[in-house]
Kinemage of the C-alpha trace (Angstrom):
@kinemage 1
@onewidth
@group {chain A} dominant
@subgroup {mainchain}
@vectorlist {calphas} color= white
{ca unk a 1} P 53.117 85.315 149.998
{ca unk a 2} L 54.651 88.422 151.715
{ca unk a 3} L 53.974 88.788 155.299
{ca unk a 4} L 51.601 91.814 156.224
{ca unk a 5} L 51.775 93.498 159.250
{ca unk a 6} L 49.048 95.113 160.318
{ca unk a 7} L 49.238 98.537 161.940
{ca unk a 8} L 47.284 100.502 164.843
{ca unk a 9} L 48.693 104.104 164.416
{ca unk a 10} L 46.971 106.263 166.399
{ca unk a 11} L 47.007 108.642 162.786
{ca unk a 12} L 49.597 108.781 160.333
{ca unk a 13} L 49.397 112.185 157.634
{ca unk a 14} L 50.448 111.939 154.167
{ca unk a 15} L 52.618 115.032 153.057
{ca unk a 16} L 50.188 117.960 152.187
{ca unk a 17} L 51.902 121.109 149.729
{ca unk a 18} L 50.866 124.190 151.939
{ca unk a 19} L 49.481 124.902 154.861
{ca unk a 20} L 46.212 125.229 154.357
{ca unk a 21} L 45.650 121.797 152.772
{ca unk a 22} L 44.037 119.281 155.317
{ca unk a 23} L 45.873 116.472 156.237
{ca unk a 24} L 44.404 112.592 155.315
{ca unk a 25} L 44.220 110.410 158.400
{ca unk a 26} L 44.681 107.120 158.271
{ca unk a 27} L 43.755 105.482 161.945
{ca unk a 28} L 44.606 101.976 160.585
{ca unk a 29} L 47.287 101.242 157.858
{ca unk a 30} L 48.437 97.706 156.235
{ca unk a 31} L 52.457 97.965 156.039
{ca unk a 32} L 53.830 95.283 153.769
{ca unk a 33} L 57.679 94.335 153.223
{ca unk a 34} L 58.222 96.235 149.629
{ca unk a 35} L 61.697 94.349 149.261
{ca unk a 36} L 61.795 91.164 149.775
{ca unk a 37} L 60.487 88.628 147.548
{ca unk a 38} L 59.169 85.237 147.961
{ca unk a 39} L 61.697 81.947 147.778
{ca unk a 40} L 61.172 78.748 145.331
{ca unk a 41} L 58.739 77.544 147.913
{ca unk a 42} L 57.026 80.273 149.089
{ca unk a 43} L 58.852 81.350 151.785
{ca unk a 44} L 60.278 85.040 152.838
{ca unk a 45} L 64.356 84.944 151.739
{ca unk a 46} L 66.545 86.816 154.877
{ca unk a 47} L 68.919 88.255 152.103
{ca unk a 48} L 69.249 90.391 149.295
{ca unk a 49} L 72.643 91.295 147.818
{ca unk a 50} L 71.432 95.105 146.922
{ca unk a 51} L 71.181 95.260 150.945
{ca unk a 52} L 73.774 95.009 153.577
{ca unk a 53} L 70.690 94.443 156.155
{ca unk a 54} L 68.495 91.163 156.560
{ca unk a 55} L 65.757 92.449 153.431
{ca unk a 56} L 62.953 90.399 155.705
{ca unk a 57} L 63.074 92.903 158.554
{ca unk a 58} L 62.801 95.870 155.960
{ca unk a 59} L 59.221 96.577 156.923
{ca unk a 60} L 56.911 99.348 155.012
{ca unk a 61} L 55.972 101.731 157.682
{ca unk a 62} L 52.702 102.695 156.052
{ca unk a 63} L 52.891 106.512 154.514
{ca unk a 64} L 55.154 105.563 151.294
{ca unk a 65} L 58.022 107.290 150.288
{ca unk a 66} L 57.809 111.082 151.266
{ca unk a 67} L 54.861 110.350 153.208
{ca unk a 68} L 56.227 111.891 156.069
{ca unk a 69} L 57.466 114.932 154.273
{ca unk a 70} L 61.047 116.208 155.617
{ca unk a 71} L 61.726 119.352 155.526
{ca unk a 72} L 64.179 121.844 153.658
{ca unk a 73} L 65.445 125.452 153.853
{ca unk a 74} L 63.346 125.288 157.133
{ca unk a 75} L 62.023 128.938 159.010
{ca unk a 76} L 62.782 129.782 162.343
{ca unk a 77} L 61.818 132.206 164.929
{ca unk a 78} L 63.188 133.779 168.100
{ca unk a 79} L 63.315 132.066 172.107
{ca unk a 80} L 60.225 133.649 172.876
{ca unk a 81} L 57.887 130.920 171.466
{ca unk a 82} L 55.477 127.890 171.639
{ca unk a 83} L 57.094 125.716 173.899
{ca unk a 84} L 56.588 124.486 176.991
{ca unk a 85} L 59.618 124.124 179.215
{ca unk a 86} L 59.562 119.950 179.680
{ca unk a 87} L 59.297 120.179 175.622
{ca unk a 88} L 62.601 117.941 174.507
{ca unk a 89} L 64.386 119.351 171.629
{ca unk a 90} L 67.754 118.693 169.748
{ca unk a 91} L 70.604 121.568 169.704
{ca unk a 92} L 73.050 122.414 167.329
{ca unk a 93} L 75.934 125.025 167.402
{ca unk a 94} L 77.936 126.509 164.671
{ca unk a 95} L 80.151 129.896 165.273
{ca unk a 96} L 77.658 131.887 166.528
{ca unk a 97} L 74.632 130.229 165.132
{ca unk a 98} L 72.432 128.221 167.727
{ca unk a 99} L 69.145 126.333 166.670
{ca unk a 100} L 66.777 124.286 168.761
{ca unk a 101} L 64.941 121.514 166.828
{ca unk a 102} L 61.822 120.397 168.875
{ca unk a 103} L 60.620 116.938 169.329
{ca unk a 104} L 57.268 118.355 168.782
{ca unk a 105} L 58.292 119.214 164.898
{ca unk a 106} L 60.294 116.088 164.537
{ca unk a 107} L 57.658 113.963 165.345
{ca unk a 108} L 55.898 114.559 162.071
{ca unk a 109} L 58.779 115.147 159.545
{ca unk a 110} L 61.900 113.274 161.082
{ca unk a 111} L 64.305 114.985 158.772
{ca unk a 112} L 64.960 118.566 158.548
{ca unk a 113} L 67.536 119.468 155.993
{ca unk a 114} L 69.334 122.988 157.167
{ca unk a 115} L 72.380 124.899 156.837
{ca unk a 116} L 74.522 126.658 159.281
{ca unk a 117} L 76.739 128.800 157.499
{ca unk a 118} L 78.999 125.893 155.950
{ca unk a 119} L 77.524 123.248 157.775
{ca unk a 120} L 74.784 121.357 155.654
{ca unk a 121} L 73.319 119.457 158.149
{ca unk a 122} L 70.190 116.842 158.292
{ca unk a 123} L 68.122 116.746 161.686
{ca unk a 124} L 67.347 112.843 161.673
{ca unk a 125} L 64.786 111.800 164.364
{ca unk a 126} L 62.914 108.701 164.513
{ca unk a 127} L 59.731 109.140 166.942
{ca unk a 128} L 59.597 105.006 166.928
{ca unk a 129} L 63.301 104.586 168.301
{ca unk a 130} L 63.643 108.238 170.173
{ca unk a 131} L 66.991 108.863 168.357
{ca unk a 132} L 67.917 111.769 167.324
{ca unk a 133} L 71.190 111.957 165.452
{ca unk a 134} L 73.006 114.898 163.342
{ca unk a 135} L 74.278 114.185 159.425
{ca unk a 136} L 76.617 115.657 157.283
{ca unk a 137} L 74.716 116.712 153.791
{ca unk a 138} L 77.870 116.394 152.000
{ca unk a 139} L 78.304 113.353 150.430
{ca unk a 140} L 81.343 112.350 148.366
{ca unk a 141} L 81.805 116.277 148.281
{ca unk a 142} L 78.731 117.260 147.004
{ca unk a 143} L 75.724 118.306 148.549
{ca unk a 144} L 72.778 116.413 148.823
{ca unk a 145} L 69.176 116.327 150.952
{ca unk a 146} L 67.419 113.831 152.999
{ca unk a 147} L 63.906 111.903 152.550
{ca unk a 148} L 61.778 109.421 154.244
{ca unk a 149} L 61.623 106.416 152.374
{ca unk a 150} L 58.886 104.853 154.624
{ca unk a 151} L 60.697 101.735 155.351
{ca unk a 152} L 61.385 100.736 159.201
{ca unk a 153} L 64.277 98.527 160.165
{ca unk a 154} L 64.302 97.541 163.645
{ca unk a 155} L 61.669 99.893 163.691
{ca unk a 156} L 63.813 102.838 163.149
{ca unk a 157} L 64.072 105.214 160.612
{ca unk a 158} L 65.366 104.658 157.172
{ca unk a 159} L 66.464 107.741 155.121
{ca unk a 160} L 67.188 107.966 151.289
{ca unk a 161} L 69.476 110.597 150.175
{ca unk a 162} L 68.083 112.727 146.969
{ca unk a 163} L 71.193 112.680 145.429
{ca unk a 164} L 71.360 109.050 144.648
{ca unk a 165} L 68.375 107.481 146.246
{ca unk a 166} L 70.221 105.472 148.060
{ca unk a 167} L 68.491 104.031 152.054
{ca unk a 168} L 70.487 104.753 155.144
{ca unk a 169} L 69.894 103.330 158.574
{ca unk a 170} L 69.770 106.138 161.022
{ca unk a 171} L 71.080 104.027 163.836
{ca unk a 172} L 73.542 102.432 162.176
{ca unk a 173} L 75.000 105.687 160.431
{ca unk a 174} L 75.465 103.923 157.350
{ca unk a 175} L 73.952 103.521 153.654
{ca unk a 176} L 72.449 99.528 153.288
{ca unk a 177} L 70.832 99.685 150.315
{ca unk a 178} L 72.055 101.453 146.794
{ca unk a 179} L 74.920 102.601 144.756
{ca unk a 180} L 76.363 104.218 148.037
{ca unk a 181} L 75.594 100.869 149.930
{ca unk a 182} L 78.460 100.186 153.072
{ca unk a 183} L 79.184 103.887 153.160
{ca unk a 184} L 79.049 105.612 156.607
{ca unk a 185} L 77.764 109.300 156.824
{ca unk a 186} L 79.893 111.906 158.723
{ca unk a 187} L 78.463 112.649 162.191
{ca unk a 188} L 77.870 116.076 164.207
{ca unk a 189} L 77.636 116.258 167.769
{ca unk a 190} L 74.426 117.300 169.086
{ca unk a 191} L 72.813 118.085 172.529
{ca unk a 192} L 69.232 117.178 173.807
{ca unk a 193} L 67.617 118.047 176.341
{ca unk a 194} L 64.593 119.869 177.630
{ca unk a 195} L 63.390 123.426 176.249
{ca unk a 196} L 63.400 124.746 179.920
{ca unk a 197} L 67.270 124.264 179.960
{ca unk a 198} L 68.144 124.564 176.903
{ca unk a 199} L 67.137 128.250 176.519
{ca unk a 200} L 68.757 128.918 179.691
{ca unk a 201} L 72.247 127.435 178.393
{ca unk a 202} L 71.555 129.362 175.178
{ca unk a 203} L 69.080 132.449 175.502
{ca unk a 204} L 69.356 133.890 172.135
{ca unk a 205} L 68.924 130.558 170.425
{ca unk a 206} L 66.772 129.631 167.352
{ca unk a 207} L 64.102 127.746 167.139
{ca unk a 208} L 62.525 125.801 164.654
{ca unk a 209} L 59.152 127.190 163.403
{ca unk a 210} L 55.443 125.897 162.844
{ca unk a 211} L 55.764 127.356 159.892
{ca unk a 212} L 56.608 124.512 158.118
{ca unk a 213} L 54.252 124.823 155.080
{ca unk a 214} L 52.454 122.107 156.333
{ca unk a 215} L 49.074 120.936 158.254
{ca unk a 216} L 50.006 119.553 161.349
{ca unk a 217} L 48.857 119.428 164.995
{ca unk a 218} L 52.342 119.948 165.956
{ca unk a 219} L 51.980 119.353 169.984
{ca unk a 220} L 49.929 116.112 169.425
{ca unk a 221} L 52.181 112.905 168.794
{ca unk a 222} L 50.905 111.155 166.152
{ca unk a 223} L 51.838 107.761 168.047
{ca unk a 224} L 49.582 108.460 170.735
{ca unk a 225} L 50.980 106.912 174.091
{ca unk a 226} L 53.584 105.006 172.039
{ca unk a 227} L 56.896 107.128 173.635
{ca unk a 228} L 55.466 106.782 177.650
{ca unk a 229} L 53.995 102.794 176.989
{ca unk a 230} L 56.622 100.510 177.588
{ca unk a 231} L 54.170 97.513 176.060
{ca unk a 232} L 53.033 99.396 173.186
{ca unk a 233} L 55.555 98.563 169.584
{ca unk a 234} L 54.082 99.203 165.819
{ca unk a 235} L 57.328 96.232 164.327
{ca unk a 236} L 58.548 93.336 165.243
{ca unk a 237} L 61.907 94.400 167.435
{ca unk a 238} L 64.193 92.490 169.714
{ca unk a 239} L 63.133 93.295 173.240
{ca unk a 240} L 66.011 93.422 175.907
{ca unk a 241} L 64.415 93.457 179.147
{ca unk a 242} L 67.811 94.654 181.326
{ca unk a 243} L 66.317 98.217 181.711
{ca unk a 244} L 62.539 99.676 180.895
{ca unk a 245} L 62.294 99.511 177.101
{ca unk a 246} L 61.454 103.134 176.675
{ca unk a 247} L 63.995 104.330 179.078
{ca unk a 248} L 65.817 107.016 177.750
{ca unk a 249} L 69.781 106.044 177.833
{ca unk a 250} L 72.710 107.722 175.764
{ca unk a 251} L 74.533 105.679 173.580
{ca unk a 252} L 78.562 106.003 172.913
{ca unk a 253} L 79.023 103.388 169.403
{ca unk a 254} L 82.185 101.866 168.019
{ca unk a 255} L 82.319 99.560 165.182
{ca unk a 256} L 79.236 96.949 165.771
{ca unk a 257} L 79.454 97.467 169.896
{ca unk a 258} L 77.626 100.305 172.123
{ca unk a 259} L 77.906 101.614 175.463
{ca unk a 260} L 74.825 102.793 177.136
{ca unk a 261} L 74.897 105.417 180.342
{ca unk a 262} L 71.704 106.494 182.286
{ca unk a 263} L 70.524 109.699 183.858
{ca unk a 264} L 70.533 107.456 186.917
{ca unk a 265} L 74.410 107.201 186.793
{ca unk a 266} L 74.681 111.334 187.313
{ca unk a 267} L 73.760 113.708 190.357
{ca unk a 268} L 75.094 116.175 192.572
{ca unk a 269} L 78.666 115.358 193.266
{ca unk a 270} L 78.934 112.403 190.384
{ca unk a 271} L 78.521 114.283 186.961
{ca unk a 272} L 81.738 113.106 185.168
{ca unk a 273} L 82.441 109.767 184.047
{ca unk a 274} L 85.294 109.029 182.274
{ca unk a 275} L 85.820 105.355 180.181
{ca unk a 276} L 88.486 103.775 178.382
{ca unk a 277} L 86.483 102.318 175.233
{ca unk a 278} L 88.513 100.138 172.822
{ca unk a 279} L 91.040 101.759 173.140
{ca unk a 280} L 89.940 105.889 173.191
{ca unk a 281} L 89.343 107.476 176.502
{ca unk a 282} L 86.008 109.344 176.566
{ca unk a 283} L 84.233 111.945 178.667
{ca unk a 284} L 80.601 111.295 179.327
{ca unk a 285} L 79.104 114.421 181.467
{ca unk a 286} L 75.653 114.490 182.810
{ca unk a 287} L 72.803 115.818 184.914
{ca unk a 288} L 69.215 115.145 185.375
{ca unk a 289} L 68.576 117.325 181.877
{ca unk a 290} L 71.345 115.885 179.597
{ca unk a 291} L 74.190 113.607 178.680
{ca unk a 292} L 76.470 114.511 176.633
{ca unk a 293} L 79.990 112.773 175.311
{ca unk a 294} L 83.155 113.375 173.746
{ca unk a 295} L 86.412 111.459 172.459
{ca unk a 296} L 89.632 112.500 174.141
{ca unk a 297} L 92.880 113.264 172.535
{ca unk a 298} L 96.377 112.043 174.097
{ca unk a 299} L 96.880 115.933 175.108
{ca unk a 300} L 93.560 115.894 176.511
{ca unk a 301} L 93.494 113.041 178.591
{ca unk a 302} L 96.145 114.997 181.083
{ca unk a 303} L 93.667 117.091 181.903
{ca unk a 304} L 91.778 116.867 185.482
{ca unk a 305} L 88.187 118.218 184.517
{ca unk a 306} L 86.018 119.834 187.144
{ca unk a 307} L 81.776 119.902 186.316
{ca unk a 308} L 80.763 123.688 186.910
{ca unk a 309} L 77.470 124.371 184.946
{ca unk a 310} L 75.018 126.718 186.411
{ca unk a 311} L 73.395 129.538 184.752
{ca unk a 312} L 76.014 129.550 181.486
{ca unk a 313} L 76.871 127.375 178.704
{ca unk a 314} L 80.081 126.640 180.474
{ca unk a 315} L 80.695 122.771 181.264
{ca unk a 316} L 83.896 121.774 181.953
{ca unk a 317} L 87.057 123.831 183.453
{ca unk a 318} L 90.423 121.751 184.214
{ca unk a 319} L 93.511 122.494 185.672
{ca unk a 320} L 94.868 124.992 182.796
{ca unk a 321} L 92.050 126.932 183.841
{ca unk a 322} L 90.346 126.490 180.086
{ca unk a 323} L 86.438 126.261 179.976
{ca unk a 324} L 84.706 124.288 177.822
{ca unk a 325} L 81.496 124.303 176.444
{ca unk a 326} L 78.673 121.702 176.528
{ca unk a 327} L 79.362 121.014 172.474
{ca unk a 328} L 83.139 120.426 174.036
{ca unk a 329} L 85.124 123.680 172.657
{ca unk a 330} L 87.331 126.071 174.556
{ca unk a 331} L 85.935 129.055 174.859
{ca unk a 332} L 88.357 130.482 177.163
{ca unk a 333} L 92.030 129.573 178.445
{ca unk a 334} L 95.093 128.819 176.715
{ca unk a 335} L 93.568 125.926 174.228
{ca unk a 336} L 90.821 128.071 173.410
{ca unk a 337} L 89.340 127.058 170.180
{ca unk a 338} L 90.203 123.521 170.567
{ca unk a 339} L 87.699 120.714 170.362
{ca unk a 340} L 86.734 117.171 172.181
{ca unk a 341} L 86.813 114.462 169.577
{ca unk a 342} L 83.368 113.283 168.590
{ca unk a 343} L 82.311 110.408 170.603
{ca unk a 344} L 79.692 109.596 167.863
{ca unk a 345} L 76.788 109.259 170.224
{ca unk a 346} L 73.150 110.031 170.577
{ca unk a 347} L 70.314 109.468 172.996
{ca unk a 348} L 67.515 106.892 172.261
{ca unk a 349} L 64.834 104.521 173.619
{ca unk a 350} L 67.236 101.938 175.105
{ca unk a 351} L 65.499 99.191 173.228
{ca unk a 352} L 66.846 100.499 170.134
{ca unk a 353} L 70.485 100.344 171.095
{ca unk a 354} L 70.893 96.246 171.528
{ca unk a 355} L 68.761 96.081 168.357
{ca unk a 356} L 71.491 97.057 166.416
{ca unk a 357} L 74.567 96.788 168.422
{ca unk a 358} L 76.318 94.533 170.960
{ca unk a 359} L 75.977 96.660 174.097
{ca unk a 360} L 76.809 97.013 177.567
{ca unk a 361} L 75.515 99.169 180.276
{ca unk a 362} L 77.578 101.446 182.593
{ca unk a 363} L 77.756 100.212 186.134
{ca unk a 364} L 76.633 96.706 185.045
């Protein structure tokens, strides 16, 4: 028999077409594994060779497939908007093109599938896991778009691109299940942090609007108390008890290994850390609003960085007198242009992080 696992969502909304259609609330919801099927003797199988993930902790998170509608082509408005200042959201940069994609909004689509001028990008956010991690839309160099399947592993979100239909693991940056199965998607840097800051870093920003063409009480988390309850879990997930579950921690990940830095680990006087990581030296700056992280080139590495935010954009300067950005380009000095390698990292619930990778903890 497959297992059932029974669900106490606070309310979970099936996709509506417009805005004016009223959404279906469902306060309780039976989730059942949809791929795994039952051994000679009953029992639940832990493999499947059309996955690369264990097919008995594929869980059905309740909704179905485009349940939780993602969104494409999305509106936005200007800085002078709907959010409060403590209000996390996730920036983006390209040329001159800023966006702000609020947790808010993401909390009841988890994808949003945009486009800065070249850039196709897809917004991935899982509310369950707190990640929130930037994708490349170009696949095999054509363009696709991002779902929600409605399947949880390690209670984290599991996208299917349109293109092929193939299931990604958000976390794990890679396709586990389809024709494009083992393949890893192409990663943008991102920045999050609080609305308060983030309009201050960039004041002519855009933000993503309610006007989603949806019904939502955007404001209200559908989860409840699920993001501030340390006890409170909707799957079956491996619990490492080294730091609050729920903490919020910024991961750095290389091959099947992580390494996890706090907000505790940065203040006044202590904002740059800098780590030799199998064998790539990175950058991890932070202050009580953000962490952000980048991979350092050989040429880069001679560089003596000094932390110099205040009431600009500006991050870094070093010794050539360039200054860097918080996405990690020069924007003045004599290597202007030039970019910090991507450290491929994102910040999370630190719970997720050992769930799917060997990790260690700064300062531990």
């Amino acid at each position: 028999m497959k297992k059932l696992l029974i669900l106490c969502l606070m309310v979970i909304f099936t996709g509506c077409s417009s805005s004016d259609s009223e959404a279906t609330v469902a306060p309780t919801t039976t989730g059942q594994d949809p791929v795994n099927q039952p051994g000679e003797n009953g029992e639940q199988g832990s493999s499947d060779a059309s996955w690369s993930i264990p097919v008995d902790e594929v869980y059905d998170g309740g909704p179905g497939k485009d349940g939780i509608p993602a969104l494409i082509d999305p509106h936005f408005t200007t800085a002078d908007t709907y959010l409060e200042d403590s209000d996390l959201v996730i920036g983006f940069k390209s040329g001159n093109i800023v966006r702000a994609y609020p947790h808010i909004v993401l909390d009841w689509h988890e994808i949003v599938n945009d486009k800065l001028l070249e850039e196709a990008i897809a917004i991935t956010y899982c509310p369950l896991t707190g990640t929130g991690i930037g994708w490349n839309r170009n696949i095999n160099r054509a363009e696709t778009t991002f779902g929600v399947s409605g399947l949880l592993y390690n209670t984290n979100l599991i996208p299917y691109d349109r293109a092929t239909g193939s299931n990604w693991s958000q976390i794990l940056n890679e396709c586990v299940n389809g024709e494009l199965k083992g393949q890893k998607i192409a990663f943008y840097s991102m920045v999050e942090t609080n609305w308060g800051t983030w309009k201050k870093l960039y004041p002519e920003t855009e933000v993503l609007s309610l006007n989603t063409g949806f019904s939502r009480p955007y404001g209200t988390s559908p989860y409840g108390d699920y993001a501030t309850n340390n006890d409170r879990f909707l799957f079956p997930v491996a619990k490492d008890e080294r730091l609050p579950l729920k903490e919020r921690v910024h991961a750095i990940t290389f091959e099947d290994q992580a390494r996890v830095y706090r907000f505790v680990h940065f203040g006044p006087g202590n904002n740059i850390i800098r780590e030799n990581i199998a064998g790539t030296e990175y950058l991890i700056v932070g202050n009580q609003d953000f962490i952000v992280s980048y991979a350092l080139d050989v040429t880069q590495t001679e560089l003596d960085f000094k932390y110099v935010l205040e009431n600009s954009n500006i991050l870094l300067t070093d010794q050539e007198n360039n200054k860097w950005d918080v996405f990690g380009v020069a924007v003045e000095g004599p290597r202007t242009g030039e970019t910090f390698g991507n450290a491929r990292s994102f910040m999370g619930y630190w719970f997720s992080i050992p769930a799917f990778y060997e990790t260690s903890i700064y300062g531990n």
